[in-house]
Structures are given as structure tokens and as C-alpha cells.
N, C-alpha and C positions, 0 to 999 in steps of 0.2 A: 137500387143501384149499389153496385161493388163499393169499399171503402178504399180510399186510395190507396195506390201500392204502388215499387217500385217504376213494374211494368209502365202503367199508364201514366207515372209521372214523367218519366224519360222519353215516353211516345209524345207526352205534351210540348215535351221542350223540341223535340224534332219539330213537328208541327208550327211551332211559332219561329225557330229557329228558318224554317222553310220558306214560311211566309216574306219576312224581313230581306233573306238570301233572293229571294225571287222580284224584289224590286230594286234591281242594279243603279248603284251610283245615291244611296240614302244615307244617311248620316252611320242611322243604327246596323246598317250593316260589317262597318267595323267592326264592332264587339260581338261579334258571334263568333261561335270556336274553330268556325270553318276559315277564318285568317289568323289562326294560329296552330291551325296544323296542316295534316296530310291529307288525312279523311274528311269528311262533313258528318251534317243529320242524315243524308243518305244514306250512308250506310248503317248509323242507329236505327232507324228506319225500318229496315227490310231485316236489321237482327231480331230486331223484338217482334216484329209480322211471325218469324220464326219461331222466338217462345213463345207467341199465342198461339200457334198453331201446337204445340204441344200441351197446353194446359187444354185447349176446345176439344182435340182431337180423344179426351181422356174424363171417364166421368167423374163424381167429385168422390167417389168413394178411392180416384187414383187408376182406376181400372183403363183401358183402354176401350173405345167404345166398338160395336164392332165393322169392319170393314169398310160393307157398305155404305152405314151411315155416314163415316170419315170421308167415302169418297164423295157422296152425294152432298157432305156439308164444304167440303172444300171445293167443288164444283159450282154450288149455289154462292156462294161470297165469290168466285169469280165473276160469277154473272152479276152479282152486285155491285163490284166493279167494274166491269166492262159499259153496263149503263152511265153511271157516272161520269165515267168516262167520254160517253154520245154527249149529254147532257152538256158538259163543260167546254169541251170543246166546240161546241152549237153556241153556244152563249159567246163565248171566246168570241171565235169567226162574226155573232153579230155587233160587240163591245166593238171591232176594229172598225168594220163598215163603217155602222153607226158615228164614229169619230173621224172617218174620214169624211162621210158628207158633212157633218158639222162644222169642222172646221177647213173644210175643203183643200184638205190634203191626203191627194190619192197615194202616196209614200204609204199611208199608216196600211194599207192593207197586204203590204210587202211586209210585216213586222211579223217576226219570229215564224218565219217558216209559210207565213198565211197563201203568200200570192199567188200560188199555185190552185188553191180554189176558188178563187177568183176569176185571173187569168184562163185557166182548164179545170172547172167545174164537174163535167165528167168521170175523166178519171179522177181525180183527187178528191169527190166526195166516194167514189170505192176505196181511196187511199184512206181515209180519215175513217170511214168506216170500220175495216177491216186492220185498223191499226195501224198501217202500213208505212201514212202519212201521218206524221205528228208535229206538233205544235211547239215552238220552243217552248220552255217552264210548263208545257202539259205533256210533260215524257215519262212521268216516274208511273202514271198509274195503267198505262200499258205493259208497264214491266211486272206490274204485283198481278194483271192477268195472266200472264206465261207464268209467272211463279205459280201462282194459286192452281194453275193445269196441270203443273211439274210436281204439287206438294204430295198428291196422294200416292202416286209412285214413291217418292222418298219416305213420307209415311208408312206406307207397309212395307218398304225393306228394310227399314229401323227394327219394326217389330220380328222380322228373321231375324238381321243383327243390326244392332247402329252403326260399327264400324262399315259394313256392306255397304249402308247408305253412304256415311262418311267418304268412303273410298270411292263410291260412282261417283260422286260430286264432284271429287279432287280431281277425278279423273278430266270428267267432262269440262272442265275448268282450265285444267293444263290445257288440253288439246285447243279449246277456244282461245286460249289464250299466245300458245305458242304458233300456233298458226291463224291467228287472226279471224277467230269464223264469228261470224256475228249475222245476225235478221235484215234483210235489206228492206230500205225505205222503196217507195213508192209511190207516185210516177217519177218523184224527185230522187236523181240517184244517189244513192249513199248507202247508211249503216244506221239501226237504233240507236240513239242515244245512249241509255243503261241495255247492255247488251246481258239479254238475262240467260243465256251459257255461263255465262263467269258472276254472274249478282246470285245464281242461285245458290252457291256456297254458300254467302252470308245466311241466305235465306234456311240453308241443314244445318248451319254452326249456329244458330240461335235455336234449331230447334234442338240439339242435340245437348245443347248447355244446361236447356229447359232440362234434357233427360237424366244428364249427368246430375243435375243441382237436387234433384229429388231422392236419387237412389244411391250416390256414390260420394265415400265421405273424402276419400281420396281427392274427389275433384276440389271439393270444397276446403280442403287441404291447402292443395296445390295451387288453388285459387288466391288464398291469401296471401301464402308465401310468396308468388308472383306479381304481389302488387309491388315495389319496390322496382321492378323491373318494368311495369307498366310506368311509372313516374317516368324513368329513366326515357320510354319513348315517349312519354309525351312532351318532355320535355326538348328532345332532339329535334321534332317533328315541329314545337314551338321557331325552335333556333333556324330548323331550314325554311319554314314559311316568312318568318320575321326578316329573313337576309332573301329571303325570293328565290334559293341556291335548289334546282333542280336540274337533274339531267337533259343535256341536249339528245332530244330523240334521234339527232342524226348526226349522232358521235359515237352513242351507245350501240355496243356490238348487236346481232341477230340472235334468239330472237328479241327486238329492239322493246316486246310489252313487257318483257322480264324486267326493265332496267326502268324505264321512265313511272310517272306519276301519271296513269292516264284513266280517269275517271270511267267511259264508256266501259274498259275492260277489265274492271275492277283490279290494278294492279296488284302486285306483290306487296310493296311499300302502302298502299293506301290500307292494304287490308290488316298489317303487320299495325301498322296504323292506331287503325281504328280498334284493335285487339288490346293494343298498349291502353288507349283510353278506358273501354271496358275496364282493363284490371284496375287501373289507378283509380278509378270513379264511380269503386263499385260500391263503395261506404257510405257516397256523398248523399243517397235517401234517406237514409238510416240516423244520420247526421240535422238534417233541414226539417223532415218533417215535424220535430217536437217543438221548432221553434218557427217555424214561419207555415204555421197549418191551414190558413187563407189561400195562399201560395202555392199550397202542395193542394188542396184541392180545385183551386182551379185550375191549373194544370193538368191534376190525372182527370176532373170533368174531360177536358180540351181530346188526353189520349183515351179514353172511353170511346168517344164518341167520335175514332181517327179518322174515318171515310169521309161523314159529310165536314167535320172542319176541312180537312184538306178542300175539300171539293171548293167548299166555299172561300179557301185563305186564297186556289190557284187563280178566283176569281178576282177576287179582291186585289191581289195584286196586279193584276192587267189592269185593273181599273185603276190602282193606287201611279202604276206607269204612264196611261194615260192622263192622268192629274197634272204628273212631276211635268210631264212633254209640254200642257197646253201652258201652264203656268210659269215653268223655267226652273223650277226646283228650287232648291234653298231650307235651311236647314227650319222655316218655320212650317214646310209644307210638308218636310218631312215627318216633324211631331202630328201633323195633320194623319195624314194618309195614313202613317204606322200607327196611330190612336186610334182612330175609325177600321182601321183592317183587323188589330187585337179585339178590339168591342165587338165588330162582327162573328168572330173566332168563337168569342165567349155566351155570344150569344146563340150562335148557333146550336154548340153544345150544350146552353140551360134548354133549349127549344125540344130538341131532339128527347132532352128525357124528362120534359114537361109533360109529349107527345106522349112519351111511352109508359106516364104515370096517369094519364089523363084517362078515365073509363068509354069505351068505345058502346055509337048505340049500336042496341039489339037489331040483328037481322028485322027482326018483326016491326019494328019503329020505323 
């Protein structure tokens, strides 16, 4: 196994960050940095999905590997995703059942989106199948599938220019953005949640950062010189979450995604954001690791291994909500359910590359 790095420390703290944010109304959800700013782990998230798509996409001599491998490896970790995907959501759907016959309350199968497979079975197991229908707190890993389809395009037009790529992103960003275009749900009407027109930027400015941070000293320049100014939003971005001070969507002029804080379409301000934190926190590995190396390795285990924690943390938190519902909540249930959910996290991650160290039998055996 890799030795802990930036990368996989910051994917961890997304990760647990995730976890916590996805069981609404916990104690420990206050102290997460998603109520003290603009951005969340979401958008950490799908930045660093982006510089690992450019360290994979490149062999260790630095080289770029070629083509088709790229597109065939970025294709296959879609599909890797997309399963996970079936998986969790199948589970999901039986955790609500399950709790409503238990506790015999048909409500629970109306939670987060569910009731529609339920109520119309039919169509909405081709909704869930095909992505179309999704889950609340199970929406992010439909969007790293359209990423992961979109990557190998943006990958080979890096390798023309990276500005080329840069610029279709911006483009395709603006227009989803100024005109509102986004994937429509199904049968249930509406819109995806993370609308991946406008998430894919994050998804090329992480891969691009990756490319800049390797070969361009300028960037790495410019980089520190602008931490000062990262502070500066993060700190701003503190003062408007801490005072709740955001734009009224229907005051703010047309088009109205330029102006507001709205997640689904990865605003301007979320993204300015989350940029600001990057600069200011970009020391803070560099900093922790000498002194709290427990810490930093189980963490970068946790972002090693981001698929199945996720998978398992999306679960766990249904479950940990589940708990909070039958029992009433309270701040003893919450050390409960967050204890047992981070143990799960952790354990899953030593499992995963227990698996992958463990010697496999022979075909012949």
C-alpha cells in the first residue's frame, strides 16, 4: 500500500466529513467546515477524483499512458462505480422497508425520495437503475459516473492543450449554468441533485492543478503567493455562513445561478469558495503529518480506499438515521451511531487492503 500523502489524507477527511453531514440533526455535525463556509466535502471531493485522474492516467516514469488504456481505465472505474452504486441503493430501499414493517410505520418508505418504488415499482426500478431516479444522500455517486464518462474526453484534450480542455469545461459550465440545463429525474419530475454540466469543472480544475503542480513552477509560485488571499475567503465565507447572510434567489437579477449559493449547479461563490479553502489549507498536510502520524494514516487508509468507505459510510448513515428516528435522538445516541459509523469506515478500509494483501488460491486448488 501507498504511504500516506496529501491526496488520500484530504479524500479521508471528505469521506468522514460526508459520513457525519449525511445524518441531519447530530450533535457532530456542527463542527464540520461545511457550517462555516460556502462549499463542503463535495466539492473536495470530485477536486481530488480529478488529481487522481491525473496521477492514474500517467505512468510512474511521469509519462502519459497511452490512449486507449486511459480510456478503457477511466471507463472500467465507471463501471465500478455504477455497481456500487445498484448495490447501495438496493440495500438502502431494503434498510427503509425493513424499518417500516418493524416498526410499523409506512411513512418510513416515503424517506428521501424512496416512495416512488414503492408506490410505482415499474417505472422507478428503471428510474433507479438507470440513474434517473435517485435517492436522497445517495446522489453524489451518480454524478462521479457522468464524470468518469466525461473524463477521458477531457483527458485527451489536455494532452492537445490543457487550456483546450480548461476552456470546454468553462464553456459547458457557463451555458449549464446560465441557462439552467441540468439531467432530468425520473418518473419523479425534476432535476439531479449534483448536476454534473457544472461539477465537471471541479472535476478538470483538479485534474489540471495535478498537471500544473508537476511541470509548472509558476503555478507553484502563484500558488503560495495566493494563499493570503485564500485566508481572506475563507474567512468571508466563515462570516456569511456564521450570520446565515445569503442571497434571496428571487431578488437577485437573471441569470439568478450567477448570484445565489446553490449547490446542485455548482455556483460561482461555492466554487470561488472552495478555491479560497484549497489555497489557504494547502500547507495544513505538511504541517500534521509529523505530529499526529496515527491520524494521518488512518485517514489517508479511509481515502485509499474512497469507493467502498463511501459506499459503506452512505449506508451507515441511513442506518445511523434510522437509530436517531426510533430512539428520539440525543446527544448520547449520537456518540453512538457516529462511533459505530467511523469504526465501520475504518474497518472497512483495513478489510479492503487486508483483502488485497491476503494471497489468492490457485486456479488449480
Amino acid at each position: 500500500m501507498r504511504e500516506p500523502n496529501a491526496v488520500d489524507f484530504w479524500r479521508g477527511i471528505a469521506l468522514v466529513t460526508i459520513f457525519i453531514n449525511h445524518i441531519p440533526g447530530n450533535t457532530f455535525q456542527n463542527y464540520t467546515y461545511s457550517q462555516y463556509g460556502i462549499s463542503d466535502a463535495a466539492e473536495l471531493f470530485v477536486f481530488l477524483a480529478g488529481w487522481s485522474i491525473g496521477i492514474a492516467t500517467r505512468g510512474r516514469d511521469g509519462v502519459p499512458e497511452p490512449a486507449l488504456r486511459t480510456i478503457l481505465r477511466l471507463l472500467s472505474r465507471m463501471v465500478e462505480v455504477y455497481r456500487a452504486q445498484l448495490v447501495i441503493t438496493a440495500i438502502a430501499l431494503a434498510m427503509l422497508a425493513g424499518a417500516a414493517l418493524y416498526l410499523d410505520n409506512p411513512l418510513l418508505v416515503e424517506w428521501h425520495n424512496a416512495g416512488p418504488v414503492f408506490s410505482d415499482p415499474i417505472q422507478a426500478t428503471v428510474g433507479w437503475v438507470t440513474l434517473l431516479h435517485q435517492l436522497g444522500f445517495f446522489n453524489i455517486l451518480p454524478l462521479y459516473v457522468v464524470l468518469l464518462g466525461l473524463a477521458p474526453a477531457f483527458v485527451l484534450l489536455s494532452r492537445v492543450h490543457l487550456g483546450l480542455a480548461i476552456g470546454i469545461s468553462v464553456l459547458l459550465y457557463a451555458v449549464s449554468l446560465v441557462f439552467e440545463i441540468n439531467i432530468p429525474s425520473w418518473p419523479v419530475e425534476g432535476h439531479w441533485f449534483f448536476n454534473p454540466l457544472c461539477w465537471q469543472l471541479l472535476l478538470v480544475l483538479g485534474f489540471a492543478a495535478h498537471e500544473w503542480r508537476r511541470s509548472s513552477e509558476r503555478f507553484l509560485a502563484w500558488r503560495r503567493r495566493l494563499m493570503p488571499l485564500g485566508i481572506v475567503i475563507v474567512i468571508v465565507g466563515a462570516v456569511l455562513s456564521w450570520f446565515n447572510l445569503r442571497p434571496d434567489p428571487l431578488a437577485v437579477p437573471e441569470p439568478r445561478l450567477l448570484f445565489i449559493f446553490d449547490k446542485s449547479y455548482l455556483s460561482p461563490a461555492r466554487l470561488i469558495h472552495f478555491l479560497g479553502v484549497m489555497l489557504a489549507f494547502q500547507t495544513v498536510f505538511g504541517l500534521i503529518q509529523p505530529r499526529a502520524r496515527w491520524l494521518v494514516r488512518q485517514l489517508a487508509g479511509l481515502g485509499r480506499n474512497s469507493l467502498a468507505v463511501f459506499s459503506v459510510g452512505s449506508v451507515a448513515s441511513l442506518g445511523a438515521q434510522l437509530i436517531r428516528f426510533w430512539s428520539g435522538g440525543g446527544f448520547a445516541t449520537d456518540v453512538f451511531v457516529v462511533g459505530c459509523g467511523l469504526a465501520s469506515l475504518s474497518f472497512t478500509a483495513w478489510f479492503v487492503e487486508w483483502r488485497s494483501r491476503s494471497p489468492r488460491p490457485s486456479s488449480a486448488a
